[in-house]
N, C-alpha and C positions, 0 to 999 in steps of 0.2 A: 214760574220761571219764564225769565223772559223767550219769545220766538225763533231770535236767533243762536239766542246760547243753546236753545233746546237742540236745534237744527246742525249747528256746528259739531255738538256735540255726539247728534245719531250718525254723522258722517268720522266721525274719530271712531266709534265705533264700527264702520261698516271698514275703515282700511284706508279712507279717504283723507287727503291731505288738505287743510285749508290756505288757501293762496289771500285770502284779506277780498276785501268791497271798496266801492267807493260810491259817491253819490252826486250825482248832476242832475240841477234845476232846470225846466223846461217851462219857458212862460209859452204860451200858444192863446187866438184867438180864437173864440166861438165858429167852428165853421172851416178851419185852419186842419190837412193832414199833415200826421208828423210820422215821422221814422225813427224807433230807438236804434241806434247803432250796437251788433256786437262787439265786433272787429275780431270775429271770428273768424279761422277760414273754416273752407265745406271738411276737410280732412282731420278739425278739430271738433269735430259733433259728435262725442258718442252722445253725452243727454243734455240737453238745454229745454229750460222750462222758464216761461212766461207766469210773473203772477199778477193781478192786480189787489193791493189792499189785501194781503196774502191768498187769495183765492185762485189757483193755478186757472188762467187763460186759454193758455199753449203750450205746445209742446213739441220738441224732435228728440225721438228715442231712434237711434240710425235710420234704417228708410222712412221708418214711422213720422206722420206730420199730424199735430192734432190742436185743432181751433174751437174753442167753446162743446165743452163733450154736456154742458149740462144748459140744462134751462134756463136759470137764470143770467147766464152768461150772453146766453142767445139773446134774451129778451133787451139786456142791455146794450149791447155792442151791434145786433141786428145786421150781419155779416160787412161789419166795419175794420174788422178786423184783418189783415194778412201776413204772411212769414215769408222771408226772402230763404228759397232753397237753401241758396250758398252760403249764407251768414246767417241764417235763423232772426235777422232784423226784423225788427218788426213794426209794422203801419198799422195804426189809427187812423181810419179817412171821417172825413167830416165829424171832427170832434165837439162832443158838447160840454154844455158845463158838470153835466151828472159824470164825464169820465175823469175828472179833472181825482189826483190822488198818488195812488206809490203804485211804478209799475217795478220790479225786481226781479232779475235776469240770475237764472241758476247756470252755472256749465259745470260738469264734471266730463273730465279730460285725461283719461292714463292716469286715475287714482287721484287726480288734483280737482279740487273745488272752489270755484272762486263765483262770487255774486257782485251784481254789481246793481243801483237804484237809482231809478228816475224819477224822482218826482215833479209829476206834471201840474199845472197850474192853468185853467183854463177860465180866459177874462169874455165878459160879455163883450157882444159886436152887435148892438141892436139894426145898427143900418143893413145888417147883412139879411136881413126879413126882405127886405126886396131886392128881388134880382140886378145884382147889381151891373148897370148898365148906363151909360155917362152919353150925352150927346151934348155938341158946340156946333158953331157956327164957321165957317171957313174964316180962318184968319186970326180967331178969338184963339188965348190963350187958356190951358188946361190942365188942371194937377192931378196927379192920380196919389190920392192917399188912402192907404190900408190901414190905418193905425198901426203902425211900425216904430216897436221901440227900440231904439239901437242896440243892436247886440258885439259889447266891442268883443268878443272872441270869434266870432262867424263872420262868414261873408254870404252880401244881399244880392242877388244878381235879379236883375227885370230884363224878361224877355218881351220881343212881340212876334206874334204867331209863332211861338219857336224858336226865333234867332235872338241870340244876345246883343243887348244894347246896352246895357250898362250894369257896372260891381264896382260895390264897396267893400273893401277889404281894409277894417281899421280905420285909419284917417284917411287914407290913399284911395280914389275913386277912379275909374275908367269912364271913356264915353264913346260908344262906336269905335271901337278896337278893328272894326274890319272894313274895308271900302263900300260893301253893297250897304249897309247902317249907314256910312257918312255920307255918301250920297241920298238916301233918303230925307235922312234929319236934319244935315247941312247944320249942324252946331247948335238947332233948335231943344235940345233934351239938356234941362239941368236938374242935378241932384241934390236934395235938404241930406244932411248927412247925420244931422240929430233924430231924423226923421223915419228918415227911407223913401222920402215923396220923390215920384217922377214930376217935373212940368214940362210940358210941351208947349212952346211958343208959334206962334203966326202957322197954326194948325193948317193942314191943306187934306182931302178927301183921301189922298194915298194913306193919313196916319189913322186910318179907320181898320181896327179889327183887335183882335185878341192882346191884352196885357196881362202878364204874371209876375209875379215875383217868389223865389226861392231863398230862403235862407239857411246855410250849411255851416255847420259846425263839427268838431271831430268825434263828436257824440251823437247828434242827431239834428235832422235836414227839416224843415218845414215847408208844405208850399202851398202859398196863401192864395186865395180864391179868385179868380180873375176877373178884368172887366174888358170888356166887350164897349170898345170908345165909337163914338158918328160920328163925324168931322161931315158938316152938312154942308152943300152949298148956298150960296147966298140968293141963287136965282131960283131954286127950288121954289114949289107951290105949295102950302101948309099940307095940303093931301101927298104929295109924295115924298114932301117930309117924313109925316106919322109911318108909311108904308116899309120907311129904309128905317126906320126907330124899330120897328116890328119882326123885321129882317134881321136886326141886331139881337133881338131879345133871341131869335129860333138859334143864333151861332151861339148862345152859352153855351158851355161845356157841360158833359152829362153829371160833372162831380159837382156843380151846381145846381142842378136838376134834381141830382140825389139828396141835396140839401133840402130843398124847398118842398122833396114829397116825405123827407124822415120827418121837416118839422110837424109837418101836416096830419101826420101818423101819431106822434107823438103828442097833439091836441087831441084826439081823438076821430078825426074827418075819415080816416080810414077804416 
């Protein structure tokens, strides 16, 4: 008997009502955290249970929170896992291609049972093996591309250091929405929109530091791994050039970091 008729069917008998499923595709990059969305509120949690490839993950039974109760769970997901209190949403951080599969969201709610399935999809990013970190020349132009494939129902938003500088939403694009961005960029930031690529034109020392990018849908949010840009100057000495390269490499983000030591783990170097 098939798994879900079985399941439907122990809930008809437990008093439970079935409310129906649905199913949303999730493309994601090697390397890439993503968030399942419930769209639960916290007042709607008596049980919700996480599975993947039917193997229960997670779980909130009212206060109760629970992440990988068994070994093999552990072994695979190696505390990647986490649950948003208030929505029982749930993160995938630095995902690989062994997670890629059916994740399947239980709620029962005041006698109503409704499931809902993600099926994830995770594409190799061989360039992500090295830290990724971009350095140019003062003046020289610069593209930042993630391999980003358009997603026409979400919107892409790229930050730097935190502040938004640009979204696509659909066909419709933004560019420095706020004074302290336009004064920075001065109109230098254009967007591929098949793409999701940043470029930066006639680059100057100020565009050196942290780039991300986030992409949000009403199901679930992904946010892709950042690079860390040198915008060099031109009178620099090759020795303090390599010293400000080196300096760039120590501002990766630790979700970066955690990348390059799970790979490393998972060779077996650890």
């Amino acid at each position: 008997m098939n798994s879900a008729v079985l399941w439907t069917l122990v809930n008809v008998l437990l008093g439970v009502s079935a409310v129906g499923a649905d199913e949303v595709s999730v493309s994601v990059m090697e390397g890439d955290s993503v968030t399942l969305y419930t769209r639960i509120e916290a007042n709607q949690q008596e049980k919700i249970r996480w599975y993947f490839n039917a193997k229960q993950i997670a779980a909130i039974i009212g206060d109760k929170r629970e992440i990988c109760t068994d070994d093999e769970c552990k072994e695979r997901f190696r505390d990647r896992l986490k649950l948003d209190n208030q929505t029982g949403s749930l993160t995938i951080m630095n995902i690989t291609n062994t997670d890629s599969g059916d994740y399947k969201l239980n709620n029962i709610n005041s006698g109503s049972f409704s499931n809902k399935i993600f099926s994830v999809s995770v594409h190799d990013a061989p360039e992500r093996d090295e830290m990724k970190t971009k350095s140019v020349k003062e003046g020289e132009s610069v593209t930042l591309d993630l391999g980003v494939v358009k997603n026409l129902n979400g919107v892409m938003k790229w930050y730097f250091n935190d502040i938004l500088i640009s979204e696509i939403t659909g066909d419709q694009s933004e560019i420095c929405t706020d004074d302290q961005c336009d004064k920075r960029f001065r109109d230098r930031l254009q967007l591929a929109h098949q793409t999701g690529s940043l470029n930066i034109t006639d680059t100057r020392t100020t565009d050196s530091g942290l780039y991300k990018l986030e992409i949000n849908s009403s199901s679930f949010s992904i946010s892709r791994l950042s690079t860390v840009l040198t915008v060099i100057s031109s009178g620099l000495s090759p020795g303090a050039v390599a010293g400000i390269v080196a300096v760039a490499v120590l501002l990766l983000t630790p979700a970066v970091a955690a990348v390059f030591i799970y790979r490393k783990r998972r060779a077996g170097e650890y």
